[in-house]
DSSP file (Angstrom, degrees, kcal/mol; ACC not computed):
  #  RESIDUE AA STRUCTURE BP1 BP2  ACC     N-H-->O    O-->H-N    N-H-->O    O-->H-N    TCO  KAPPA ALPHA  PHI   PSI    X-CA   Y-CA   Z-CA
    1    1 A X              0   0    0      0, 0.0    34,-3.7     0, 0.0     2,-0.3   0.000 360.0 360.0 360.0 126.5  -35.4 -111.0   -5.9
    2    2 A X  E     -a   35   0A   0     32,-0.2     2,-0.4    34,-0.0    34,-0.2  -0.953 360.0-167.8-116.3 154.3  -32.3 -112.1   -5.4
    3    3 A X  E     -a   36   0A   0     32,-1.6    34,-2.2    -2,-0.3     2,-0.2  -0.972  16.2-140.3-143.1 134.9  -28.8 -111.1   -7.4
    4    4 A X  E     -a   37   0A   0     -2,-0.4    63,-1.3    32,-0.2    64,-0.9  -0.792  19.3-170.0-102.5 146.6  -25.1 -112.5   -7.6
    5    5 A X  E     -ab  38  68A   0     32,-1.1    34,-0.8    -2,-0.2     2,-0.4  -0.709  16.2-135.4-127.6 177.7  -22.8 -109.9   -7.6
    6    6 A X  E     -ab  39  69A   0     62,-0.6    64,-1.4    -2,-0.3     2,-0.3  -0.779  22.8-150.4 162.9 117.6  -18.9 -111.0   -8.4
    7    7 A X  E     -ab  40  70A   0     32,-1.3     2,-1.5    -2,-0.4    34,-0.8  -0.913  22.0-179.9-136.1 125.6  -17.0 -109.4   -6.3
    8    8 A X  E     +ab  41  71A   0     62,-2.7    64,-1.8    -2,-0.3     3,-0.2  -0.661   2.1 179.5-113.1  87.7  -12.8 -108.2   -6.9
    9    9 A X        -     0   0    0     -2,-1.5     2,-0.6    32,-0.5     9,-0.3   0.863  22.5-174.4 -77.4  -5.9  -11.6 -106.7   -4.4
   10   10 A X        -     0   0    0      4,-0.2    36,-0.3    62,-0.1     2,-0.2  -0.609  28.9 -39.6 106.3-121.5   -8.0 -106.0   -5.9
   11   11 A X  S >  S+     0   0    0     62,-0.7     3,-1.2    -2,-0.6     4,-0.4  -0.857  95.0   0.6-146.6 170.8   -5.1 -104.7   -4.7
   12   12 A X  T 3  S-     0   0    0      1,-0.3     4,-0.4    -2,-0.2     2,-0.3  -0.031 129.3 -12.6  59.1-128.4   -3.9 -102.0   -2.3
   13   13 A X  T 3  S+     0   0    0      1,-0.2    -1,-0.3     2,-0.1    60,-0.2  -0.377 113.3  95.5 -89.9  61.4   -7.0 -100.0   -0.8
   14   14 A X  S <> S+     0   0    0     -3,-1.2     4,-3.4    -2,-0.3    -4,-0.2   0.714  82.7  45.9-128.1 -48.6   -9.2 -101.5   -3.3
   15   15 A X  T  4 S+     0   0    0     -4,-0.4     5,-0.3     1,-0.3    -2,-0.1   0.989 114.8  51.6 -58.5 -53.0  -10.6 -104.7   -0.6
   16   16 A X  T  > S+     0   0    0     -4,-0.4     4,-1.4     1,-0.2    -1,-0.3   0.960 112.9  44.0 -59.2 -49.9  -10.9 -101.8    2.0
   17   17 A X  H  > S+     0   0    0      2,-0.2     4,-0.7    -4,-0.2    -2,-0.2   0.964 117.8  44.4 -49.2 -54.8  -13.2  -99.6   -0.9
   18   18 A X  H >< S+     0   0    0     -4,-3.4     2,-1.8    -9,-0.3     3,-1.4   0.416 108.1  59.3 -78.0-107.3  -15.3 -102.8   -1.9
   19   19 A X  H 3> S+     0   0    0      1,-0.2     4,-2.1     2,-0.2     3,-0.3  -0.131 115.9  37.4  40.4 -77.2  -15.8 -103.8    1.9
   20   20 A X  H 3X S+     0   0    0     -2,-1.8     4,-0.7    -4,-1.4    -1,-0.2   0.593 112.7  47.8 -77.4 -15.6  -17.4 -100.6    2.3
   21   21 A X  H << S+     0   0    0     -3,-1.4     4,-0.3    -4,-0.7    -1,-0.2   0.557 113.0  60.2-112.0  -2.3  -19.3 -100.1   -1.0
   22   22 A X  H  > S+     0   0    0     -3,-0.3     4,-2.4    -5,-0.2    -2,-0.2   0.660 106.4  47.2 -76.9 -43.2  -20.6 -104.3    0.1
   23   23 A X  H  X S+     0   0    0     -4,-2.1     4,-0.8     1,-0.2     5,-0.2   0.961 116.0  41.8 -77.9 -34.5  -22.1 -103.0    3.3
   24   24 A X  H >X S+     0   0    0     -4,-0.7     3,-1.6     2,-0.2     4,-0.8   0.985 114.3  54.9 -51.9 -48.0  -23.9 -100.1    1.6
   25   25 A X  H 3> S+     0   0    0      1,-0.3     4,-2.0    -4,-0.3     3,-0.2   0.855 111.7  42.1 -65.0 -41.3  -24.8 -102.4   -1.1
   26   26 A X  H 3< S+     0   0    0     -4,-2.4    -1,-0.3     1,-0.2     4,-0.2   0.074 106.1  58.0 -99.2  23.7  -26.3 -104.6    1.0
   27   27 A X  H << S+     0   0    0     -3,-1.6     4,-0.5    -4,-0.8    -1,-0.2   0.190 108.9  54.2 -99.7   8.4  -28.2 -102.3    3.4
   28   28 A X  H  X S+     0   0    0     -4,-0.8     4,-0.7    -3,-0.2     3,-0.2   0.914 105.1  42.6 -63.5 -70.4  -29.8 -101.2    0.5
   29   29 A X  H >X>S+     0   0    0     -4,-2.0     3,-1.5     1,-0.2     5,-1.2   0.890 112.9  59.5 -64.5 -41.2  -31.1 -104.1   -1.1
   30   30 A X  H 345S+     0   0    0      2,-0.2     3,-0.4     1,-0.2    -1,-0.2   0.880 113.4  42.3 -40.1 -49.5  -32.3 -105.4    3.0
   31   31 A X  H 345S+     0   0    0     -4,-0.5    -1,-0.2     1,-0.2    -2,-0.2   0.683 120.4  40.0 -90.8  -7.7  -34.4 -102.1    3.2
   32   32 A X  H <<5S-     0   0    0     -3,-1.5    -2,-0.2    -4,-0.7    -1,-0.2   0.265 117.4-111.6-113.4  12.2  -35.7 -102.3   -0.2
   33   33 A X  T  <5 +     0   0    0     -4,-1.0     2,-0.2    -3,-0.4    -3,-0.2   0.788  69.8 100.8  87.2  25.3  -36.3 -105.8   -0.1
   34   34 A X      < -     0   0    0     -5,-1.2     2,-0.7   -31,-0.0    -1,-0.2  -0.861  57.8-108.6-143.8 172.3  -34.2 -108.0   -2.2
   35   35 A X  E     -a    2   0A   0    -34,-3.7   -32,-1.6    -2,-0.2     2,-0.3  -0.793  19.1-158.3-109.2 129.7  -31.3 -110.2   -1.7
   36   36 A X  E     -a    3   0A   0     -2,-0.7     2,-0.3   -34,-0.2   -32,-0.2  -0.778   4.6-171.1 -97.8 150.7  -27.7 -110.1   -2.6
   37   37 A X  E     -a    4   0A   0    -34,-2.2   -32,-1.1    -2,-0.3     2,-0.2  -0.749  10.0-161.0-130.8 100.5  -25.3 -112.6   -2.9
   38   38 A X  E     -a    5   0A   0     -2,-0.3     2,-0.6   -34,-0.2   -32,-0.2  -0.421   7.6-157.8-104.0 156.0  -21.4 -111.9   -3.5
   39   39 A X  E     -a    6   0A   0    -34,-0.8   -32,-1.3    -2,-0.2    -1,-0.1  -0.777  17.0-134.2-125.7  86.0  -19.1 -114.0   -4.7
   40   40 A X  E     +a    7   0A   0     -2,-0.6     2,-0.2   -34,-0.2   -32,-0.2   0.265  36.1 165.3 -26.3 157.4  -15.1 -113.2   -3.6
   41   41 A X  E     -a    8   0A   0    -34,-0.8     2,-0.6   -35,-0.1   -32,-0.5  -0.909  25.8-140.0-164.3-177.5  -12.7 -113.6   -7.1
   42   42 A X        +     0   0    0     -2,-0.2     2,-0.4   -34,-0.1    14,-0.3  -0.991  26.2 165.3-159.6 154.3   -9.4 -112.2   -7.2
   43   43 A X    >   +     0   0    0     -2,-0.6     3,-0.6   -33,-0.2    32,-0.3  -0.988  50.7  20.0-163.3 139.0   -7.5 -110.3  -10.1
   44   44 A X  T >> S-     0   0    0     10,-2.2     4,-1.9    -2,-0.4     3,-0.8  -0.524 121.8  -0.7  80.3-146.1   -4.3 -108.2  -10.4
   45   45 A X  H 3> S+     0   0    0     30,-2.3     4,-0.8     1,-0.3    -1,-0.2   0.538 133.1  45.3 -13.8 -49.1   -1.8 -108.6   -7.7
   46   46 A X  H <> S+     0   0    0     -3,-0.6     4,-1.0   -36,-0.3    -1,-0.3   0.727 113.1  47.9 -92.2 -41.8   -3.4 -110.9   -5.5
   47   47 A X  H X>>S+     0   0    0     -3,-0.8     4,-3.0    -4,-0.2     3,-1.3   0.945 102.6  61.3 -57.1 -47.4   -4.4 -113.2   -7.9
   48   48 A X  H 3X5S+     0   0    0     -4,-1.9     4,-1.2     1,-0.3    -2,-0.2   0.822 107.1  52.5 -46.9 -57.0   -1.0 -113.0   -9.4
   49   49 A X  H 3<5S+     0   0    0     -4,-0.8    -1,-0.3     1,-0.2    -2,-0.2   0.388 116.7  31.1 -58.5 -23.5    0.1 -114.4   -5.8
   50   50 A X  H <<5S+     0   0    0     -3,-1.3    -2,-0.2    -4,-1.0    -1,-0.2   0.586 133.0  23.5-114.5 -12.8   -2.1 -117.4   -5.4
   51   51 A X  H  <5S-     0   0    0     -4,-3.0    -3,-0.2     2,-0.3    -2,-0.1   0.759  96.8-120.7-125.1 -22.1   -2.6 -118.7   -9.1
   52   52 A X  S  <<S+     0   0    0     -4,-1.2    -4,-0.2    -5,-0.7     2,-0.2  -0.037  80.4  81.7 123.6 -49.9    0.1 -117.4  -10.5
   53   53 A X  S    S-     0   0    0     -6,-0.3     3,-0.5    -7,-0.1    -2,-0.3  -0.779  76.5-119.9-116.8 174.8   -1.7 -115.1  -13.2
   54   54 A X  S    S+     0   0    0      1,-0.3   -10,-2.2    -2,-0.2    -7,-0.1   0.446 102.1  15.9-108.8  17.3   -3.3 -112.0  -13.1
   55   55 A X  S    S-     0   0    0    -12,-0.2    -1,-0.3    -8,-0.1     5,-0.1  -0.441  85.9-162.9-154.3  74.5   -7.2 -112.8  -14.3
   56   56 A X     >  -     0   0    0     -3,-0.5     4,-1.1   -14,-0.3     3,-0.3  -0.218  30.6-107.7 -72.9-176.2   -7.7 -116.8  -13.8
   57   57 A X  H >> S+     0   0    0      2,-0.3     3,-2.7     1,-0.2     4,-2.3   0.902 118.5  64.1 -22.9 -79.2  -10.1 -118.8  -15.1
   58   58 A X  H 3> S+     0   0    0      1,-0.3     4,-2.6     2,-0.2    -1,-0.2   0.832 100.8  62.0 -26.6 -59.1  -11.8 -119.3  -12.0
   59   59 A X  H 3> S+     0   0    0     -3,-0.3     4,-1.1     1,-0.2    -1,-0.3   0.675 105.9  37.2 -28.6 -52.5  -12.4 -115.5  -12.3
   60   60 A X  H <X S+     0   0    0     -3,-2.7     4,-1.7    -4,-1.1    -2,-0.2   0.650 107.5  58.4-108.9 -16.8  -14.3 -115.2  -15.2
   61   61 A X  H  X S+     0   0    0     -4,-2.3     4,-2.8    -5,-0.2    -2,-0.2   0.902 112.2  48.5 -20.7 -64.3  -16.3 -118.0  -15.0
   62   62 A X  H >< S+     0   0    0     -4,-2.6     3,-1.7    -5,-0.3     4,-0.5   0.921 119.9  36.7 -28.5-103.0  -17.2 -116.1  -11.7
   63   63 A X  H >< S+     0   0    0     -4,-1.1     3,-1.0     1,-0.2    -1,-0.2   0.663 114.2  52.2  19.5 -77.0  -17.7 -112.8  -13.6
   64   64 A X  H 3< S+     0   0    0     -4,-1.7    -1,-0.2     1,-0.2    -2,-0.2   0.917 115.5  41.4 -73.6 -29.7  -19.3 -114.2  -16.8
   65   65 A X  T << S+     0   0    0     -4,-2.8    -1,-0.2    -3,-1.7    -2,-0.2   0.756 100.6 100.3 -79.7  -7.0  -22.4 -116.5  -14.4
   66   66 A X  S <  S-     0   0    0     -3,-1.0   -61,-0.2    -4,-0.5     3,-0.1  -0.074  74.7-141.4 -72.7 156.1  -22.6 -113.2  -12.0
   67   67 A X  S    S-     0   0    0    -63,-1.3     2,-0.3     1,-0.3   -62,-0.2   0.725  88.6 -10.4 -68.3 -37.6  -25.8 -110.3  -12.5
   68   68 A X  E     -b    5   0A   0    -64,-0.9   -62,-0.6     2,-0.0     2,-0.4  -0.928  68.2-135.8-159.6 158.0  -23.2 -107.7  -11.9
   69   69 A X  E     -b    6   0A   0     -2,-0.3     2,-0.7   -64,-0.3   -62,-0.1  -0.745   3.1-163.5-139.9 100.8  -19.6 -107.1  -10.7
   70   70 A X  E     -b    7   0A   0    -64,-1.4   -62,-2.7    -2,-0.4     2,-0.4  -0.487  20.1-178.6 -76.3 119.8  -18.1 -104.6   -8.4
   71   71 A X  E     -b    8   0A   0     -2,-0.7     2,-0.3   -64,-0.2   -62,-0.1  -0.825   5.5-171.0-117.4 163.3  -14.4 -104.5   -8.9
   72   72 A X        -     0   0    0    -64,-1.8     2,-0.6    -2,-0.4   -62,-0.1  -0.617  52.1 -26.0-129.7-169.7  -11.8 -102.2   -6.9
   73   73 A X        -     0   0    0     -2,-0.3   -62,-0.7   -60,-0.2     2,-0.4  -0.299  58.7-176.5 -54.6  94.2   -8.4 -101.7   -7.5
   74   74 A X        +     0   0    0     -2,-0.6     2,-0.3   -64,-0.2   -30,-0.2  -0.571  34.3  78.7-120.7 137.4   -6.5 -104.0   -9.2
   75   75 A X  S    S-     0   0    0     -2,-0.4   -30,-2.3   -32,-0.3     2,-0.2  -0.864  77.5 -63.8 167.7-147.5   -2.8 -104.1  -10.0
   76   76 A X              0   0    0     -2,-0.3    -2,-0.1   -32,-0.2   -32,-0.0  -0.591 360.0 360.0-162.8  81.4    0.6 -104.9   -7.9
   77   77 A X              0   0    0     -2,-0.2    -1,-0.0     0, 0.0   -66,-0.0   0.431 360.0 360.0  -4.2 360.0    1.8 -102.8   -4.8
């Protein structure tokens, strides 16, 4: 089995959180036997900084085609 996860890592400590809650996530599924696949997207702060706004497009496209989405902290240090 494999699963796309969406992944936002935010703003502030929120890249350092998911990071951490991606290597769990994925020594999980390796010992039980299925595959993950994440897919970076950017939202709040950081988004705000490359696109301009603070959820593009690109983003929820992302999101919407995903199994699941881990988001961290999102907002503007």
């Amino acid at each position: 089995m494999k699963a796309t996860i969406a992944v936002i890592g935010g703003d502030g400590i929120g890249p350092e959180i998911v990071g951490a809650a991606q290597k769990v996530m994925a020594a999980v599924a390796a010992k039980q036997g299925f595959d993950l696949e994440f897919k970076p997207c950017l939202a709040g702060g950081a988004a705000l900084d490359v696109f301009g706004v603070p959820l593009p497009q690109e983003t929820i496209d992302t999101c919407r085609a995903a199994d699941a989405v881990l988001l961290g902290a999102v907002g503007d240090p």
